[in-house]
VEXVEXBA-908694 format. One record per residue (C-alpha): residue number from 1; residue in three letters; x, y, z. Coordinates in Angstrom, 2 decimals, decimal comma. Each point is the difference from the previous one (the first is absolute). Layout:
! VEXVEXBA-908694
<atom NUM; Ala; <X; Y; Z>>
...
//
This chain:
! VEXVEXBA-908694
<atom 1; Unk; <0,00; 0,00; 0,00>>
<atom 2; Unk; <2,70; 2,33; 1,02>>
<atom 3; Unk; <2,15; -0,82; -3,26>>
<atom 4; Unk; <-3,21; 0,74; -2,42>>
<atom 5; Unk; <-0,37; 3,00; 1,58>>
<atom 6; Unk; <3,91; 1,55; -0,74>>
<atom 7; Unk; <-0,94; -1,30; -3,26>>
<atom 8; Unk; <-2,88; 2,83; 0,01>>
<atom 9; Unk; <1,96; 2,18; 1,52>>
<atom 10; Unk; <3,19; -0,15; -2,76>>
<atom 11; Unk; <-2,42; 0,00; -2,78>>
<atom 12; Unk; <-1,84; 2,92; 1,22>>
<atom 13; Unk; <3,24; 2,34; 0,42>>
<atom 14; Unk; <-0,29; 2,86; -2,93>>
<atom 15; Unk; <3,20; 1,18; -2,13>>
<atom 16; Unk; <-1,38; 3,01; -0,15>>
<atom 17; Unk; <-2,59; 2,20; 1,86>>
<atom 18; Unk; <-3,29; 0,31; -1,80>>
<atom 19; Unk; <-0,88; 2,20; -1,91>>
<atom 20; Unk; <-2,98; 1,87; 1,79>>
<atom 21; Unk; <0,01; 1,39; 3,44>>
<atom 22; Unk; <-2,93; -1,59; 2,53>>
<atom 23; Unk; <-2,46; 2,11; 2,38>>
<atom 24; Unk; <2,09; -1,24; 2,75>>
<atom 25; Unk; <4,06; 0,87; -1,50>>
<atom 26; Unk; <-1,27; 3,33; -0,86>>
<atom 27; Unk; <-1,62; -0,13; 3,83>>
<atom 28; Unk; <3,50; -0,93; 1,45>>
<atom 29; Unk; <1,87; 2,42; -2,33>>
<atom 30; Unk; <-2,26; 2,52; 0,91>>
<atom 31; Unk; <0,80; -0,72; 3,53>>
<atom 32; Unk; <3,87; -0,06; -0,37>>
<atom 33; Unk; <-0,48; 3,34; -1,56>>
<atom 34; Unk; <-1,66; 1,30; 2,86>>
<atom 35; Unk; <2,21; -1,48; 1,95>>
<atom 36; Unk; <3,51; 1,38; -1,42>>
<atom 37; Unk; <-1,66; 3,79; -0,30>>
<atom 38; Unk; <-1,32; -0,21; 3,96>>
<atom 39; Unk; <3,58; -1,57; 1,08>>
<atom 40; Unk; <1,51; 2,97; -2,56>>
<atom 41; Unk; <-1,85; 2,79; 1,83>>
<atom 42; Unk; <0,37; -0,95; 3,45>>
<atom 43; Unk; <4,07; -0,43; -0,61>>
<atom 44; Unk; <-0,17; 3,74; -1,58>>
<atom 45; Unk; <-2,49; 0,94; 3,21>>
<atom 46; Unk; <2,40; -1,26; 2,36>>
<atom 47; Unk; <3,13; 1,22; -1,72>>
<atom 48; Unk; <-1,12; 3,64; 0,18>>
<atom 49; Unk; <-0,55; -0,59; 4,02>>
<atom 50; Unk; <3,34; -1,37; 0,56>>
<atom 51; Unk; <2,87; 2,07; 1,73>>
<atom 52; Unk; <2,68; -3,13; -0,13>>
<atom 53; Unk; <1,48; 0,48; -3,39>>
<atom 54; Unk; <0,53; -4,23; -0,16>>
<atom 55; Unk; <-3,34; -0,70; 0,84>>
<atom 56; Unk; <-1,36; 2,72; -2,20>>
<atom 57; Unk; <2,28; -1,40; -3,16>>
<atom 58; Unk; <-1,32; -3,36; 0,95>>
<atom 59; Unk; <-3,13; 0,81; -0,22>>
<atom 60; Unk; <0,29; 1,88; -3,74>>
<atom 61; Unk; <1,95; -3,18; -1,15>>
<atom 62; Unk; <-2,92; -2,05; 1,42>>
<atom 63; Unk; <-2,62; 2,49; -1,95>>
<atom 64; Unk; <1,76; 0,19; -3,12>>
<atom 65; Unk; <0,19; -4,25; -0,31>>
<atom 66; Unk; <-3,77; 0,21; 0,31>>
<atom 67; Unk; <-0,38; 2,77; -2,43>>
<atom 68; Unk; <2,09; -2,37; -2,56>>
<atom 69; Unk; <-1,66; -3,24; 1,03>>
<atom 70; Unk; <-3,33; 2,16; -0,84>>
<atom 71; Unk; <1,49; 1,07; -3,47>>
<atom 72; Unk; <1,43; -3,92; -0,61>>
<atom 73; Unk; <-3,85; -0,87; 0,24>>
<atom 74; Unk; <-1,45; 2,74; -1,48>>
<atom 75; Unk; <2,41; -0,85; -3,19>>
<atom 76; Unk; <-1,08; -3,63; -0,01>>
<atom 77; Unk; <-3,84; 0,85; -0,28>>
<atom 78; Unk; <0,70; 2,37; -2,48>>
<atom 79; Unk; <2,17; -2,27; -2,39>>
<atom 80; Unk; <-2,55; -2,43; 0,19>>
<atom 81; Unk; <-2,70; 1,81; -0,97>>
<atom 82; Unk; <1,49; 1,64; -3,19>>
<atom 83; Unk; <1,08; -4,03; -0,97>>
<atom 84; Unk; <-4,14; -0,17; 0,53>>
<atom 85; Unk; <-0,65; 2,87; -2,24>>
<atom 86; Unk; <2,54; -1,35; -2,67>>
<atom 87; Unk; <-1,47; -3,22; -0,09>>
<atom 88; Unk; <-3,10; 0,28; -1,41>>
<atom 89; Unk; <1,81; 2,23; -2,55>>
<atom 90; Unk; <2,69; -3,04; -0,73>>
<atom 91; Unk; <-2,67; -2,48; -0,58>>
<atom 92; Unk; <-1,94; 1,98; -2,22>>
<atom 93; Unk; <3,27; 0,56; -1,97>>
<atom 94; Unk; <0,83; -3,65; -0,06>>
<atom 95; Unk; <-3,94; -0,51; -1,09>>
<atom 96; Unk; <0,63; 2,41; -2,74>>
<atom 97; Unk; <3,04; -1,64; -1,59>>
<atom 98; Unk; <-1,69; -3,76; 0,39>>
<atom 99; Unk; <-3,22; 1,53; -1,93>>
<atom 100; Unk; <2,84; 1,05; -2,67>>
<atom 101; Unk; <1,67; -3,32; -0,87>>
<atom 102; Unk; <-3,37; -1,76; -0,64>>
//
């Protein structure tokens, strides 16, 4: 039983992510959005309170890693959904030229 269920298991593993994004990826996206901009603001919040110059550098370093972690996601959705927008555009190209050789 155990064995025929690895066997699931390896079979089911994807090469590559799919190609659409679910209610609930774009809920947890969402969420590490939210996420990375709250954790950005409070870093900037408390680094403008600081008087210890380490602590206060600390806390800008910590901001600025959420402001790029932010961006890196932000990037991600964006790239995939201009491949979304240039797919229907592909596959009415590749339509076109198989309508030609007939």
């Amino acid at each position: 039983m155990q064995q025929q269920n690895q066997q699931q298991n390896q079979q089911m593993a994807m090469n590559q992510p799919p190609s659409i994004i679910s209610t609930k990826d774009l809920s947890y996206i969402d969420d590490m959005l939210a996420w990375n901009l709250l954790a950005m603001k409070k870093a900037h919040f408390a680094a403008e309170h600081c008087q210890d110059q380490e602590v206060k550098a600390a806390c800008e370093k910590c901001g600025e890693m959420h402001q790029r972690h932010y961006s890196q996601i932000l990037g991600h959705l964006q790239h995939h959904l201009q491949s979304q927008q240039n797919q229907p555009f592909q596959q009415n190209q590749q339509y076109q030229q198989n309508q030609q050789m007939m």
